[in-house]
C-alpha positions in Angstrom: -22.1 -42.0 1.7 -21.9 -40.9 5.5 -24.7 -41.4 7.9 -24.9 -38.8 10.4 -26.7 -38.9 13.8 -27.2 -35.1 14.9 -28.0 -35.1 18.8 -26.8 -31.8 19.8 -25.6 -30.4 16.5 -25.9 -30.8 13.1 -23.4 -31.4 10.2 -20.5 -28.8 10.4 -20.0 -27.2 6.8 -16.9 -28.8 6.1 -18.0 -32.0 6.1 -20.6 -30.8 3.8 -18.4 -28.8 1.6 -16.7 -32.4 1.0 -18.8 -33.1 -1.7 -19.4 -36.6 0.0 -23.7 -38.3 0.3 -24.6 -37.2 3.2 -27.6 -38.8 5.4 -28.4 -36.7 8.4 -30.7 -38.0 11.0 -31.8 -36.2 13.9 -32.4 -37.7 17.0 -34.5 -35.1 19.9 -36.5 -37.6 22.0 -36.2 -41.3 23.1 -39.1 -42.0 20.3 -36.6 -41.0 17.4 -34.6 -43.9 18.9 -37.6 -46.0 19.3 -38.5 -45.1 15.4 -35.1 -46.0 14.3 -35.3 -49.4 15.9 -38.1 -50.1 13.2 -36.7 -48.0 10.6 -35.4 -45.1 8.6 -38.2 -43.6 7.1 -36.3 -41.4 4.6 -39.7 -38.8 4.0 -39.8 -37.7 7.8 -38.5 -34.5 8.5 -35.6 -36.4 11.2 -34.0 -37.2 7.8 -31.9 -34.2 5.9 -29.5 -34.8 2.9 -26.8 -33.0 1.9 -25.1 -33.5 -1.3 -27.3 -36.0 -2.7 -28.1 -36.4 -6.1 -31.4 -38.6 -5.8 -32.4 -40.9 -2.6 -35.6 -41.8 -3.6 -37.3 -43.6 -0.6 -37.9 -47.5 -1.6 -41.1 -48.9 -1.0 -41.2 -51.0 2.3 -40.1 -55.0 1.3 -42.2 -56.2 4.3 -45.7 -56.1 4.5 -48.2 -58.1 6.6 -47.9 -61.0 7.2 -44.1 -60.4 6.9 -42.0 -63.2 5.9 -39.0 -61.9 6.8 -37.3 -63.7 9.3 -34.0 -64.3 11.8 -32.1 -66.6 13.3 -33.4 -66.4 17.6 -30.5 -67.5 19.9 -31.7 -68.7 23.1 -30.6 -69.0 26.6 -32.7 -70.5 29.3 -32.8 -70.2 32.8 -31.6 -74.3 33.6 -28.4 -73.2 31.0 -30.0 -74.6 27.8 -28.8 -72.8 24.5 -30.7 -73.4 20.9 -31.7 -71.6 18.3 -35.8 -70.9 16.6 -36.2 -69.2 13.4 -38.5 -66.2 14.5 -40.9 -63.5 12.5 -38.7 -60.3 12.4 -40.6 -58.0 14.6 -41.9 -60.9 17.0 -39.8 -60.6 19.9 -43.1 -61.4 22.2 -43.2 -64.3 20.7 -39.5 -65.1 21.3 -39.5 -63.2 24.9 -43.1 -65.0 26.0 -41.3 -67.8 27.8 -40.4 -67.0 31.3 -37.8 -69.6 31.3 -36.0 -67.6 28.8 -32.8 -65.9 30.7 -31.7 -63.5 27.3 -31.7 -63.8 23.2 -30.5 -62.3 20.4 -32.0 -62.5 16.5 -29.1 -62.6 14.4 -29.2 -62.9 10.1 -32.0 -61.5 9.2 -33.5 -62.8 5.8 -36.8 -62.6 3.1 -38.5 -66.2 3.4 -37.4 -69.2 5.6 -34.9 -72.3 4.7 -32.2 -70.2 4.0 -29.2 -70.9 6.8 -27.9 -74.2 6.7 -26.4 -76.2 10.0 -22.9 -74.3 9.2 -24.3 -71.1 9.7 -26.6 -71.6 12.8 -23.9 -74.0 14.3 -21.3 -71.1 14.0 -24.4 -68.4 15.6 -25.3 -70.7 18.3 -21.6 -71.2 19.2 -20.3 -67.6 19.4 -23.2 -66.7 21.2 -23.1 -69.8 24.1 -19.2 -68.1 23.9 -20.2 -64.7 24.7 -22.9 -65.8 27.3 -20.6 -68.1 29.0 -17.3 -66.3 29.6 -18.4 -62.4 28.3 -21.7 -62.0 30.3 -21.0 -64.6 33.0 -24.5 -66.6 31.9 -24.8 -70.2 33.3 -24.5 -71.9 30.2 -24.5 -75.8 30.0 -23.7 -76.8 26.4 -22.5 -80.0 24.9 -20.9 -77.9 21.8 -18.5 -76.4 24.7 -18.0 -79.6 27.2 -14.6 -80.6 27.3 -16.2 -84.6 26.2 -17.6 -83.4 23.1 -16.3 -85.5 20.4 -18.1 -84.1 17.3 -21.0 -83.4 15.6 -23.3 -87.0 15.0 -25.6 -85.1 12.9 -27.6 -81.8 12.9 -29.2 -82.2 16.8 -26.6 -84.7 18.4 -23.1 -84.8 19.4 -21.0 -87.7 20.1 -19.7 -87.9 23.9 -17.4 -89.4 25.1 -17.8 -89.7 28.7 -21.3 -91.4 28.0 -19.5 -93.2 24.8 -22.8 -92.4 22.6 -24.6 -90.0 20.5 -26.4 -87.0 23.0 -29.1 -84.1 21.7 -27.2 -81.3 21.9 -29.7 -78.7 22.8 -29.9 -80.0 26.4 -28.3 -83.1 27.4 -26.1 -80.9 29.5 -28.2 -78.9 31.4 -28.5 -82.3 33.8 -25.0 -84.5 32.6 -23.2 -85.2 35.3 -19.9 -85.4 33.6 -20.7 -81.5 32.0 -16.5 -80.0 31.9 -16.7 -76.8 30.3 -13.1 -75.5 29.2 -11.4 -72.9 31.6 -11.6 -70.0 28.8 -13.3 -68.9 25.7 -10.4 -69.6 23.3 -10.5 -73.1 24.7 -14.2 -73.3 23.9 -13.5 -71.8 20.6 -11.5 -74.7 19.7 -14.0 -77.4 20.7 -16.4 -75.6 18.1 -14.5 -76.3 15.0 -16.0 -79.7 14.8 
């Protein structure tokens, strides 16, 4: 199946005549965008289909209250990183503290309890990466200091400048023996604890 976004023309005939599903979404107006960000509601007239044989539209999986949820990666304005599980569809609850410098909500999922440390450790660490040395963020992590010496448990890692367990969500931001590595493949490799 192809999905299409028409924004000064439509679907040539070719690509129609290809025999292939064909989902064609118009977008006129900012608001199109705007809708898209909540949805694809396949009944509006935005939506054409070409070669279909039946798209029925599914009846929506989320209704209020919504348990639907994501994984919130945070950055803070003193360099903290950490994670919340958030309501899909909350980002004023997320974006309400004005100590919060950016976030994303990554793996989205029906009902809560579902990512184990593995999976948020791996989240939080690419995005403390991208923050760090893509976007130029001032990042002060204990999963990327050059004395981390491995995961204690769920919250803490072992350091080995202070030679003890330290919460990792923060102990950085005011450590004065924080070393980040030089580059983001040398953080990369400090993650695989």
């Amino acid at each position: 199946m192809l999905l299409e976004i028409a924004v000064t023309h439509h679907c040539d005939d070719a690509k129609i005549a290809s025999g292939l599903d064909i989902v064609e979404i118009m977008i006129k107006t900012e608001d199109h965008i705007e809708q898209l960000k909540r949805g694809l509601d396949a009944t509006s007239g935005s939506v054409q289909y070409h070669n279909a044989k039946t798209l029925v539209p599914i009846r929506q999986n989320c209704t209020a209250p919504c348990k639907a949820s994501g994984l919130a990666l945070l950055l803070f304005r003193n360099g903290k990183a950490w994670y919340s599980e958030v309501p899909l569809g909350a980002d004023e609850y997320v974006t309400s503290d004005p100590q919060l410098v950016t976030y994303e909500v990554v793996d989205p999922k029906i009902g809560r309890g579902d990512r184990n440390w593995s999976t948020i450790k791996a989240s939080l660490g690419d995005f403390i990466i991208r923050q760090a040395y893509d976007s130029g963020q001032n990042v002060r992590s204990c999963m990327i200091c050059q004395h981390n010496g491995g995961c204690a448990n769920d919250n803490d890692i072992y350091c080995i400048a202070k030679g003890r367990n330290m919460w990792m969500s923060s102990s950085a931001t005011t450590c004065d023996a924080y070393f980040p590595p030089p580059t983001s493949d040398d953080a990369r490799e400090l993650l695989k604890f």
